[in-house]
TIKE-135739 format. One record per residue (C-alpha): residue in one letter; x, y, z. Coordinates in nm, 2 decimals, always signed. Each point is the difference from the previous one (the first is absolute). Layout:
// residues N
<r aa="a" c1="X" c2="Y" c3="Z"/>
...
***
This chain:
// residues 333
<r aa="x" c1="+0.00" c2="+0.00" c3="+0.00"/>
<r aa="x" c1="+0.14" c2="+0.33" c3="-0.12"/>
<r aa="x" c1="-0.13" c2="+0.29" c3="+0.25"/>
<r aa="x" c1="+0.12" c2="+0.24" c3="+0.15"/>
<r aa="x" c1="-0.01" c2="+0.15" c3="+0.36"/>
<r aa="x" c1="-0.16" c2="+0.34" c3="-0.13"/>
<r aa="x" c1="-0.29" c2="-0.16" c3="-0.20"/>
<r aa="x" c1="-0.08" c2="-0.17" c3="+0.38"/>
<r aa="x" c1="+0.02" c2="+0.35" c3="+0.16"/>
<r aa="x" c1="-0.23" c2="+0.13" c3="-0.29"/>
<r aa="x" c1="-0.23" c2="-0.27" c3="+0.03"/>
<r aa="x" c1="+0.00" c2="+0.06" c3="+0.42"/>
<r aa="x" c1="-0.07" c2="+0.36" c3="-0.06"/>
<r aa="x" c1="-0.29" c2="-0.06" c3="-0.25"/>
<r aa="x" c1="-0.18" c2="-0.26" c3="+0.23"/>
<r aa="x" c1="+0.02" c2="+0.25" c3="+0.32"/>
<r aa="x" c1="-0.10" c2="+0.32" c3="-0.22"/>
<r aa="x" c1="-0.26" c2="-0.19" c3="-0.10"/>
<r aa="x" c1="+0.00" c2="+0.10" c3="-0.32"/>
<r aa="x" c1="+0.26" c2="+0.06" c3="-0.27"/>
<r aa="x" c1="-0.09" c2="+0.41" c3="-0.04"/>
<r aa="x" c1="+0.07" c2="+0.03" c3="+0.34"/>
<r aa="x" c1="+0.29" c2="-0.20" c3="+0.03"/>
<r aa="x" c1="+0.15" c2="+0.23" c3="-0.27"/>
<r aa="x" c1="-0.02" c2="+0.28" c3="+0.20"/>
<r aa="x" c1="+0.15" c2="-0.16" c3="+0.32"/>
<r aa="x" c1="+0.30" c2="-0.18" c3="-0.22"/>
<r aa="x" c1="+0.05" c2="+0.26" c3="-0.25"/>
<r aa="x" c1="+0.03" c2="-0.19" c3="-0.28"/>
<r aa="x" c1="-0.25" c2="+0.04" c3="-0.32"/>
<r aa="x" c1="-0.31" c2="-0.21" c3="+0.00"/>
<r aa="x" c1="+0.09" c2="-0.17" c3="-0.30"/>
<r aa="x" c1="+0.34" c2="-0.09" c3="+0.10"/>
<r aa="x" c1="-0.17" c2="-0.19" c3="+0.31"/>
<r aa="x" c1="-0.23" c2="-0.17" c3="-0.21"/>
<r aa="x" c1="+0.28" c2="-0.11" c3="-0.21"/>
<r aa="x" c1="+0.24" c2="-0.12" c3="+0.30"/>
<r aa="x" c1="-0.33" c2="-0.15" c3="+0.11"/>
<r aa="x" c1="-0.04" c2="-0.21" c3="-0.31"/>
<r aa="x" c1="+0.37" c2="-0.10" c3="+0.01"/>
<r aa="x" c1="-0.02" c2="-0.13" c3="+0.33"/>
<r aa="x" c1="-0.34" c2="-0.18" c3="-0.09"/>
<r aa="x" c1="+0.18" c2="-0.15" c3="-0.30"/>
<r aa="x" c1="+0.34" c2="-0.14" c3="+0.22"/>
<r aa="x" c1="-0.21" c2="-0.17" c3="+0.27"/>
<r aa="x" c1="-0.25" c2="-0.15" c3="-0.30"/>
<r aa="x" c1="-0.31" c2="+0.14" c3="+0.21"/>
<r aa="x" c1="-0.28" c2="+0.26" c3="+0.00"/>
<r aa="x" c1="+0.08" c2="+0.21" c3="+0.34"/>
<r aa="x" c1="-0.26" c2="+0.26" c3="+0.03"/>
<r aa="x" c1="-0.32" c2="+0.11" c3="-0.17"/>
<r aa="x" c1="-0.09" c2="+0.31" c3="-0.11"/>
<r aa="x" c1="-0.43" c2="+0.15" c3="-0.02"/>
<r aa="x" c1="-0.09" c2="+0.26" c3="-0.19"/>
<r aa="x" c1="+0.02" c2="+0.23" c3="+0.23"/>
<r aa="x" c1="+0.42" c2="-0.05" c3="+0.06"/>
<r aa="x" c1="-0.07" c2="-0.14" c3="+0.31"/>
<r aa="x" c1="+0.20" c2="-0.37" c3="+0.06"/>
<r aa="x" c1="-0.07" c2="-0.30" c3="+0.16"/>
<r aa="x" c1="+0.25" c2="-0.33" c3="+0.05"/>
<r aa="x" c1="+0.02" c2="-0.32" c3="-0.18"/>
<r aa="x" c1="+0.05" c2="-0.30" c3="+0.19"/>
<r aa="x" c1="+0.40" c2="+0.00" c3="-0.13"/>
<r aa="x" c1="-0.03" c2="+0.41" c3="+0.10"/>
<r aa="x" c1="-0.10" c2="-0.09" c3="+0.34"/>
<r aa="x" c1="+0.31" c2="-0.27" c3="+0.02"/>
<r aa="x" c1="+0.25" c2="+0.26" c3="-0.13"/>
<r aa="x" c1="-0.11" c2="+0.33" c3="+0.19"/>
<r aa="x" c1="+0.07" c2="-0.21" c3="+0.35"/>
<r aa="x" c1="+0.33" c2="-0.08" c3="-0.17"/>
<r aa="x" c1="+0.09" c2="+0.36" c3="-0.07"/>
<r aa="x" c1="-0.04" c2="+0.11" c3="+0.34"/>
<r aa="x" c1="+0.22" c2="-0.30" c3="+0.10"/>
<r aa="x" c1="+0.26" c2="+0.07" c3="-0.23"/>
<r aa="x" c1="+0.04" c2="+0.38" c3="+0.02"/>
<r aa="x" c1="-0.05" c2="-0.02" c3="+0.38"/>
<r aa="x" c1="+0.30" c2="-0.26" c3="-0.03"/>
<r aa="x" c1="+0.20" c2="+0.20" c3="-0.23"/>
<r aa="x" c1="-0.08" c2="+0.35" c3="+0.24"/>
<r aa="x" c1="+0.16" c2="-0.17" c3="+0.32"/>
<r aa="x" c1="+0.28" c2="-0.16" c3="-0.26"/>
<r aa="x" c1="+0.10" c2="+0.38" c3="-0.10"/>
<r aa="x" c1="+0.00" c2="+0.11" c3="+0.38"/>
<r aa="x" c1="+0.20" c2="-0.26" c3="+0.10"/>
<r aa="x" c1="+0.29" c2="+0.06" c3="-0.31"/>
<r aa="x" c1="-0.03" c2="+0.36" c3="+0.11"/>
<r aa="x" c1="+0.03" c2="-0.07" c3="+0.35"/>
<r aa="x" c1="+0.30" c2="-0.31" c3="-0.06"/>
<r aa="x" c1="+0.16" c2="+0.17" c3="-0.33"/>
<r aa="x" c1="-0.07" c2="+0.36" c3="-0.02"/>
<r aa="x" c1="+0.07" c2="+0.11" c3="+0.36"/>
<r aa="x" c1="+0.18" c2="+0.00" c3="+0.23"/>
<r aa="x" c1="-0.24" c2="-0.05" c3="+0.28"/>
<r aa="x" c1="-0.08" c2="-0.37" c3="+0.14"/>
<r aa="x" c1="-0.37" c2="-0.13" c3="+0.09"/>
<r aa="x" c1="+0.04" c2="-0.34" c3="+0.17"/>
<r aa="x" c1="-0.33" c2="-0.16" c3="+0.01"/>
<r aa="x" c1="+0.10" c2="-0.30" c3="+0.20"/>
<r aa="x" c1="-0.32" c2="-0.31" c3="-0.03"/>
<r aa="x" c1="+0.01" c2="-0.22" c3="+0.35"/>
<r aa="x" c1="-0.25" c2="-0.25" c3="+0.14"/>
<r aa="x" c1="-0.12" c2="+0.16" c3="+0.32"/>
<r aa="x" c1="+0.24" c2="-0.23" c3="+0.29"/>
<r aa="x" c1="+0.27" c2="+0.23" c3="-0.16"/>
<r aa="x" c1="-0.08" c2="+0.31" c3="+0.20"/>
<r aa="x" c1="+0.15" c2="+0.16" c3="+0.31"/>
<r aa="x" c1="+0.42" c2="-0.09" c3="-0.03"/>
<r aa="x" c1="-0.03" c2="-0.07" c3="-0.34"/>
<r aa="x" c1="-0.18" c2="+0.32" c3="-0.15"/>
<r aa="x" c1="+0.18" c2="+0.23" c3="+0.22"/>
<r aa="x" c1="+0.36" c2="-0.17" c3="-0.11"/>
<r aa="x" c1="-0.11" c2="+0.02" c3="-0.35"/>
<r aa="x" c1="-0.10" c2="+0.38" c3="+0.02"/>
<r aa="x" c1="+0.29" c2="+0.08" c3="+0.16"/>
<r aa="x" c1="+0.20" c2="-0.16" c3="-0.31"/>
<r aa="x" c1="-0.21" c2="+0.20" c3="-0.26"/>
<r aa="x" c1="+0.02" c2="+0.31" c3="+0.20"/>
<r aa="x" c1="+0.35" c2="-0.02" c3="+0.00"/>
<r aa="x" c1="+0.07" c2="-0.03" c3="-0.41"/>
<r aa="x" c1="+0.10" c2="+0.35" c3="-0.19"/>
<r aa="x" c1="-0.32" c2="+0.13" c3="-0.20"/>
<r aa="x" c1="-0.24" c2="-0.14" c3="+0.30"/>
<r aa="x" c1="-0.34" c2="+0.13" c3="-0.04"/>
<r aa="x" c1="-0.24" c2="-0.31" c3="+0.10"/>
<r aa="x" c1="-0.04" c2="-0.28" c3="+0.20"/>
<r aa="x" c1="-0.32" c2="-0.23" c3="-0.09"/>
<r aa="x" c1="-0.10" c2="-0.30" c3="+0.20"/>
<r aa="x" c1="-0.24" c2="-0.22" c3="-0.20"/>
<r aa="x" c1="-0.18" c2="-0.28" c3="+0.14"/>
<r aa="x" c1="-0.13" c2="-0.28" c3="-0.08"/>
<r aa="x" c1="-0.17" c2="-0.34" c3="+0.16"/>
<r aa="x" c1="+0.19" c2="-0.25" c3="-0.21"/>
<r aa="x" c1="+0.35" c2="-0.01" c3="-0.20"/>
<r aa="x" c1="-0.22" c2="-0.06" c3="-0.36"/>
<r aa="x" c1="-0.16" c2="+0.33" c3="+0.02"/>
<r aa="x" c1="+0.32" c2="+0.17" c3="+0.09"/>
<r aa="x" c1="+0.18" c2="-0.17" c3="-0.31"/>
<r aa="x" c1="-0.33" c2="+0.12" c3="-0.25"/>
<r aa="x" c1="+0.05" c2="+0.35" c3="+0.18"/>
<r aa="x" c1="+0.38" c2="-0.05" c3="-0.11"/>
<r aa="x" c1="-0.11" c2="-0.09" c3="-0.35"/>
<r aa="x" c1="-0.26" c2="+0.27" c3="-0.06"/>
<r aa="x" c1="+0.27" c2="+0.28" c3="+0.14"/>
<r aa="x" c1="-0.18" c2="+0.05" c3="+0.31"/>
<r aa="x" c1="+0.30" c2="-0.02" c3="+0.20"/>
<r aa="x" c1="+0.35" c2="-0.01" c3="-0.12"/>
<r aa="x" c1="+0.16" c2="-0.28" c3="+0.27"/>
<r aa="x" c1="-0.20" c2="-0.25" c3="+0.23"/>
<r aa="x" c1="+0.10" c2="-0.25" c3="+0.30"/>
<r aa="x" c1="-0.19" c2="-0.33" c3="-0.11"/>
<r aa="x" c1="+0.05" c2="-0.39" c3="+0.02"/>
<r aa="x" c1="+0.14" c2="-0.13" c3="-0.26"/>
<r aa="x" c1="-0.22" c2="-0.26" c3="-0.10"/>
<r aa="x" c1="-0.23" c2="+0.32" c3="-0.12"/>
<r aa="x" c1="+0.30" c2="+0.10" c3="-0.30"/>
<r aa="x" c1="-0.01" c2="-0.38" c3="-0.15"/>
<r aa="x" c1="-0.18" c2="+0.11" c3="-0.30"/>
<r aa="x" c1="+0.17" c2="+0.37" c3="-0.03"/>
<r aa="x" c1="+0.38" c2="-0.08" c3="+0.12"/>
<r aa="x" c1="+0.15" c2="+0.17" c3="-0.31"/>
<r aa="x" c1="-0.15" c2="+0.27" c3="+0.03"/>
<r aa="x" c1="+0.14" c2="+0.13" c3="+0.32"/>
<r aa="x" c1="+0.32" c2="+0.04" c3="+0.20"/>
<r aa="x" c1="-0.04" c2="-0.25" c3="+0.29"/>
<r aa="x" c1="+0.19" c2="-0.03" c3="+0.29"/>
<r aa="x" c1="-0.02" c2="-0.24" c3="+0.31"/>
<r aa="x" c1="-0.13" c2="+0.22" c3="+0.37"/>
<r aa="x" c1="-0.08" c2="-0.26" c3="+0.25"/>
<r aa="x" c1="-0.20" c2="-0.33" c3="+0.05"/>
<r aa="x" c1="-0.34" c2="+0.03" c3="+0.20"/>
<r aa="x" c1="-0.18" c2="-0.27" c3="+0.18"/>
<r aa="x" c1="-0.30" c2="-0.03" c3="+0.18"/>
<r aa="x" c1="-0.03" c2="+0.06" c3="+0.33"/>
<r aa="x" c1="-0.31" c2="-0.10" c3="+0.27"/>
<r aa="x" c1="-0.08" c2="+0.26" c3="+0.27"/>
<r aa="x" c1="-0.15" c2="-0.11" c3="+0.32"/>
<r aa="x" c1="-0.12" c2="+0.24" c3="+0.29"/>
<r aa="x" c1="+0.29" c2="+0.06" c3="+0.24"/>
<r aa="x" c1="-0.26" c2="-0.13" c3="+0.31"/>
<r aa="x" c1="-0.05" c2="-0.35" c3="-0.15"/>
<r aa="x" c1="+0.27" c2="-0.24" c3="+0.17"/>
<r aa="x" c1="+0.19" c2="-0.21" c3="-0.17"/>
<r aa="x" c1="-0.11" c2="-0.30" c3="+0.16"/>
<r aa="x" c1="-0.36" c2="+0.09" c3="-0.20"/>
<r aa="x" c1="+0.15" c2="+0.06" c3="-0.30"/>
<r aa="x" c1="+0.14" c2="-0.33" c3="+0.01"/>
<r aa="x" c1="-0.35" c2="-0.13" c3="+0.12"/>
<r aa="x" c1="-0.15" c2="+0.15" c3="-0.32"/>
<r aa="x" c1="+0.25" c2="-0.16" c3="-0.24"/>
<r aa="x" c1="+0.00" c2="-0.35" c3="+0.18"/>
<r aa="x" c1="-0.21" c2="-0.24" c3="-0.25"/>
<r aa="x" c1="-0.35" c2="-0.07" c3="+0.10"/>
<r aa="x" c1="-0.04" c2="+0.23" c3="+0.27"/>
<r aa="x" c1="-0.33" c2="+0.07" c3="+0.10"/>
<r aa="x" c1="-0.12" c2="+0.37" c3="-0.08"/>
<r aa="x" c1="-0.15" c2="+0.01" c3="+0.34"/>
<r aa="x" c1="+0.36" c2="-0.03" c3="+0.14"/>
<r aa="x" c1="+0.11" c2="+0.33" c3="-0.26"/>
<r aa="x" c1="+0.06" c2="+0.32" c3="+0.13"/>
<r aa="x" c1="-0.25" c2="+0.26" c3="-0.12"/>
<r aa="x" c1="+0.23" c2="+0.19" c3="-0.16"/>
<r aa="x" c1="+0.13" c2="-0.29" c3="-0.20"/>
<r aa="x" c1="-0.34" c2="-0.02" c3="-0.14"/>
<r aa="x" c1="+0.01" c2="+0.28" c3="-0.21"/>
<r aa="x" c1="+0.22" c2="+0.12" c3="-0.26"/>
<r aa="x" c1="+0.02" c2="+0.32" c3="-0.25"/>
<r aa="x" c1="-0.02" c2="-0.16" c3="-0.40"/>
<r aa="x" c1="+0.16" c2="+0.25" c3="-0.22"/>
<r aa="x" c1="-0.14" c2="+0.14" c3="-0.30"/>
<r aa="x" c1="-0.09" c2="-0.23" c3="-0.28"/>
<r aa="x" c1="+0.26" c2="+0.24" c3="-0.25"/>
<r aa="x" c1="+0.31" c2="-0.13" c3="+0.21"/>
<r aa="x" c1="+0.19" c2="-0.20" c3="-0.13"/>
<r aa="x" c1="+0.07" c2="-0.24" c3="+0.32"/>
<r aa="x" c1="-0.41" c2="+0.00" c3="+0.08"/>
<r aa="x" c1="-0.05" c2="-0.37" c3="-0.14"/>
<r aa="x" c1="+0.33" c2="-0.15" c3="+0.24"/>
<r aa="x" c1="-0.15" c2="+0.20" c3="+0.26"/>
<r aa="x" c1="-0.30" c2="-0.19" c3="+0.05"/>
<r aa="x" c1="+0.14" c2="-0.34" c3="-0.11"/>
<r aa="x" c1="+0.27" c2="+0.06" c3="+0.27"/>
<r aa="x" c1="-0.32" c2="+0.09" c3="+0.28"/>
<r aa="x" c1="-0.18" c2="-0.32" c3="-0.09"/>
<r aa="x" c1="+0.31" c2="-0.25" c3="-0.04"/>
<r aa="x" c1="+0.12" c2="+0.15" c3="+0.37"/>
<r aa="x" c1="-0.28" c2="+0.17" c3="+0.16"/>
<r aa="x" c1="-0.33" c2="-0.16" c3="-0.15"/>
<r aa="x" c1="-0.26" c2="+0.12" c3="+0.27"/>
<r aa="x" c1="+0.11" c2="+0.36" c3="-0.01"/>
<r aa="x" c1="-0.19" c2="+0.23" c3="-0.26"/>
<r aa="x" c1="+0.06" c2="+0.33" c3="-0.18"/>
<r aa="x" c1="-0.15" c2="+0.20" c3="+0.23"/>
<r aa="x" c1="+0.12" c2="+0.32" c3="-0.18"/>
<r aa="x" c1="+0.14" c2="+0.14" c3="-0.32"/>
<r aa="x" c1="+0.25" c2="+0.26" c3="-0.06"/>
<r aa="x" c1="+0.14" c2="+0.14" c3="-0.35"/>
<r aa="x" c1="+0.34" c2="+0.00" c3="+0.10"/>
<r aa="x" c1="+0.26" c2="-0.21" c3="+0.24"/>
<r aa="x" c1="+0.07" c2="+0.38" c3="+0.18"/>
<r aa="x" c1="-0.37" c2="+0.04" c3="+0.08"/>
<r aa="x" c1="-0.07" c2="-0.41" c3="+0.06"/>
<r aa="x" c1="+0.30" c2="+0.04" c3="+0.32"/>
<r aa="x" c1="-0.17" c2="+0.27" c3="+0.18"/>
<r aa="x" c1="-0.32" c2="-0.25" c3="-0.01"/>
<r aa="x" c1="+0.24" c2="-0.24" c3="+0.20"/>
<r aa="x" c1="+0.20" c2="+0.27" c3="+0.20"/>
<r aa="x" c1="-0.34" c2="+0.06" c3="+0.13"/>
<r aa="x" c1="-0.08" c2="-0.34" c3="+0.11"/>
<r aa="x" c1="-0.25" c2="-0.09" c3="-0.30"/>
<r aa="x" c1="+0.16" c2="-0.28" c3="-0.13"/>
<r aa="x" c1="+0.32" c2="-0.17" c3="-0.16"/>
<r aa="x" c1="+0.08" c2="+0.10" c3="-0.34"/>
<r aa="x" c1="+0.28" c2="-0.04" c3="-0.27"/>
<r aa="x" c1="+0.23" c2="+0.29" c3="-0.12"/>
<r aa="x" c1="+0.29" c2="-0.01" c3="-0.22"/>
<r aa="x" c1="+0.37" c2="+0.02" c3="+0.18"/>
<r aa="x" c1="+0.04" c2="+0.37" c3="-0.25"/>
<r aa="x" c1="-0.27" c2="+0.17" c3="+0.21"/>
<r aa="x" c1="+0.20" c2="-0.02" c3="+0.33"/>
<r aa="x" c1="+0.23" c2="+0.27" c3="+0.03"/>
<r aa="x" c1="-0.26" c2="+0.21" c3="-0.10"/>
<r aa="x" c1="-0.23" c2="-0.06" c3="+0.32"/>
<r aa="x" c1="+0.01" c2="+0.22" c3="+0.34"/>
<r aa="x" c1="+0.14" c2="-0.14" c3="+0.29"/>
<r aa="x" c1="-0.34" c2="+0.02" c3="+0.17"/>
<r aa="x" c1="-0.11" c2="-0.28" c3="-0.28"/>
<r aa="x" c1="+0.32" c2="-0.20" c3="+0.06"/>
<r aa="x" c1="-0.03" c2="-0.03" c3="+0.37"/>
<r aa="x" c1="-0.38" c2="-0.11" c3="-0.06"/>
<r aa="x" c1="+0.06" c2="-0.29" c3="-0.20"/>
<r aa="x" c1="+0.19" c2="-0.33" c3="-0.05"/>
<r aa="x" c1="+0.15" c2="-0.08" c3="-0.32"/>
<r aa="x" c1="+0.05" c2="-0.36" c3="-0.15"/>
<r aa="x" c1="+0.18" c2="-0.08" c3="-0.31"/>
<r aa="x" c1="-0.22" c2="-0.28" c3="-0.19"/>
<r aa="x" c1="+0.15" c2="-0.21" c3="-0.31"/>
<r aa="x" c1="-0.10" c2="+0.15" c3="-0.28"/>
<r aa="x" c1="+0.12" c2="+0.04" c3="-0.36"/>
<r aa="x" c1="+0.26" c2="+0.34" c3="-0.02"/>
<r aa="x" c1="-0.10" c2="+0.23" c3="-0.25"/>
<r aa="x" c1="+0.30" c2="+0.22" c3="-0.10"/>
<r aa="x" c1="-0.06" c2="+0.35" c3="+0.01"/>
<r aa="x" c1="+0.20" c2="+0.24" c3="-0.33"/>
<r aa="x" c1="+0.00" c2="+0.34" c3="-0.06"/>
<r aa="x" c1="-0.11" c2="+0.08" c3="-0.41"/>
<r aa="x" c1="+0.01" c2="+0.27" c3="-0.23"/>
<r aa="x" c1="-0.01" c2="+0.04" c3="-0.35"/>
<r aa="x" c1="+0.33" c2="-0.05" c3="-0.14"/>
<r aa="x" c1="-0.01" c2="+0.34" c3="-0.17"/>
<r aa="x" c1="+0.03" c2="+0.21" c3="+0.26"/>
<r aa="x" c1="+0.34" c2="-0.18" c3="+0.15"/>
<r aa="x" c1="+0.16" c2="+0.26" c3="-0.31"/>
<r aa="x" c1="-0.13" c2="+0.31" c3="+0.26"/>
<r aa="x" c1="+0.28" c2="+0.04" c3="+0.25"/>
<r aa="x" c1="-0.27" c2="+0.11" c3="+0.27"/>
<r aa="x" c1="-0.24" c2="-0.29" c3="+0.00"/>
<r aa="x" c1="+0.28" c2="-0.27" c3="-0.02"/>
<r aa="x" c1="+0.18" c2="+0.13" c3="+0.31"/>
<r aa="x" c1="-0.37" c2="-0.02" c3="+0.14"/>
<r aa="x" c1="-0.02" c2="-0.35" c3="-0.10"/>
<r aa="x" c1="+0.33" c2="-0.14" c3="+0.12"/>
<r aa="x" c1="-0.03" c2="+0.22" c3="+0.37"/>
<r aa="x" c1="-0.31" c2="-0.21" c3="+0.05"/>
<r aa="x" c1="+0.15" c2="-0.30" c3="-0.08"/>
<r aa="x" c1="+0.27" c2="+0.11" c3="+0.26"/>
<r aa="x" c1="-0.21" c2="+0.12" c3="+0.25"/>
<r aa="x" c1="-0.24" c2="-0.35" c3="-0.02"/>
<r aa="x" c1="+0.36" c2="-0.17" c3="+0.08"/>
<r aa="x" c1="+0.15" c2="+0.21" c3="+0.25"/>
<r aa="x" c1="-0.28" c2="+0.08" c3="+0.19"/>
<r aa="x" c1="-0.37" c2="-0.05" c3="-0.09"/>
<r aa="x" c1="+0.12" c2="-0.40" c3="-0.05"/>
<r aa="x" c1="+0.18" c2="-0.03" c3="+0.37"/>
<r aa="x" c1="-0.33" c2="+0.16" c3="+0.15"/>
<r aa="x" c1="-0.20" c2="-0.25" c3="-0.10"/>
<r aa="x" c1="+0.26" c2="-0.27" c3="+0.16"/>
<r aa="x" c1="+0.02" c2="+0.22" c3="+0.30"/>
<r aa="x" c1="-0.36" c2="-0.06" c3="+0.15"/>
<r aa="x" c1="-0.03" c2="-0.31" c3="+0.22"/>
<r aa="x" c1="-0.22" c2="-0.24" c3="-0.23"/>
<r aa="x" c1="+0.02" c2="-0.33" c3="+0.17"/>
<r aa="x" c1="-0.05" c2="-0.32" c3="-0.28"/>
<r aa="x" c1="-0.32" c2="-0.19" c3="+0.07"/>
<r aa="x" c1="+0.19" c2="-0.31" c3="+0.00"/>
<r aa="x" c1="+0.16" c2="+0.06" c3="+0.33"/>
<r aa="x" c1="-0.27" c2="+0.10" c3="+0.12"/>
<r aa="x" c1="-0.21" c2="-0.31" c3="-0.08"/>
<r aa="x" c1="+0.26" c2="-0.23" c3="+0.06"/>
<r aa="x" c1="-0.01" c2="+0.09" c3="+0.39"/>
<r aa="x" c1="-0.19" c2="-0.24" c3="+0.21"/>
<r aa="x" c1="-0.38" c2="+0.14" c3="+0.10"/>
<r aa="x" c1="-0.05" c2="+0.12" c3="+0.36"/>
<r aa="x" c1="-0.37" c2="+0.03" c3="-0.04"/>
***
């Protein structure tokens, strides 16, 4: 098909005038030489797009209807791909727009602020969340944001297009109210136990929202090792499903990431368990193009340092016992 972006912005302009006199006037181009870029771009796509009454007045074809959505896609597209050349190219100025799921807050925004703040030509700092690494990596692809934090297992399908490099591996961790003993934790876990014998907070735990990636080994987790207790509540992120069980609500899971981000009031209220489950390996991306702009890839490889140097020891720092010791202790109960 041989068209060109202008007959699609003539076409646009027609469809929202409403008609192809007043169009003229808004575009400034001659009526005839609308109809005839009209025609042109009827004849590339093979299709009848609009038609005209006697009056002037046009209405859409089913093909018109198809390609006017289109046109605002692509000249939407094409107005935040000019920004961002003008922003990366023709300036000297730097807009990070930074895409996180939201257990990266806290430690981890502030460090990554602080390393955008600090480049030459510093004008913005944009943290952009998200509830699951997929969403991040379409934001990525639609030049939304410029660089994301995302597991990897989301860049499969999109690897070449991106500069990828390795932050941290996250696991999941289970978070039990700081006033349940251990002696009923082990109770609850023991196989067969009757739910009358349970605690009442291990009755109860916070399911995460459906979107997360981790939802589904959640739940299978809850009724392989705790069958009798039931999702109680739901939260749409690990930050807010902890303050559920800092407040004595119920267990829940979180992911090993979202710890150095939490107070020390929500520490010193809960227990933390590491459970076996599968790693996922955590990489920063950004399209490979803007590695050429001195700005953003001193962004990108400061992250990576800061991930190693300090966000990564952080998350080793915080007592998280492994659930295996803990069930592997005789029960008192």
């Amino acid at each position: 098909m041989d068209f060109t972006y202008r007959q699609l912005e003539i076409f646009r302009a027609v469809v929202v005038a409403g008609s192809i006199t007043r169009a003229s006037h808004r575009i400034g181009l001659s009526q005839p030489s609308i109809s005839q870029q009209l025609a042109k771009l009827e004849e590339s796509l093979g299709a009848q797009l609009i038609n005209r009454n006697r009056t002037g007045a046009i209405s859409l074809t089913p093909a018109g209807e198809f390609w006017y959505r289109s046109s605002i896609e692509v000249m939407d597209r094409m107005h935040t791909l000019l920004q961002e050349h003008d922003q990366t190219f023709r300036s000297s100025n730097l807009v990070l727009k930074l895409g996180v799921t939201p257990a990266l807050r806290g430690r981890f925004m502030s460090g990554a602020a602080r390393i955008a703040r600090d480049q030459s030509g510093f004008v913005r700092f944009e943290m952009v969340y998200d509830l699951n690494s997929a969403l991040l990596v379409e934001k990525l692809r639609m030049h939304q944001i410029n660089i994301a934090v995302v597991a990897e297992e989301a860049l499969v399908d999109e690897a070449s297009s991106f500069a990828i490099a390795p932050l941290f591996t996250d696991r999941i961790v289970w978070a039990v109210p700081a006033e349940v003993p251990d002696d009923e934790i082990r109770l609850a876990l023991t196989q067969g136990v009757e739910p009358a014998k349970l605690h009442p907070i291990l009755r109860h735990y916070v399911e995460i929202d459906p979107s997360v990636p981790t939802r589904q080994l959640s739940n299978e987790w809850y009724f392989s090792h705790l069958p009798h207790a039931v999702p109680t509540f739901r939260a749409p992120t690990f930050a807010a499903s902890i303050e559920f069980t800092a407040d004595g609500l119920g267990t829940c899971h979180v992911l090993r990431s979202l710890i150095p981000n939490l107070s020390q009031n929500v520490l010193q209220s809960v227990k933390l368990f590491e459970i076996e489950s599968q790693d996922r390996r955590v990489v920063l991306a950004m399209r490979k193009h803007l590695l050429s702009h001195p700005a953003f890839a001193r962004v990108f490889q400061q992250i990576i340092e800061f991930c190693q140097k300090d966000y990564g020891p952080a998350m080793q720092a915080q007592v998280i016992r492994p659930l295996s010791d803990l069930k592997s202790q005789p029960c008192l109960a």
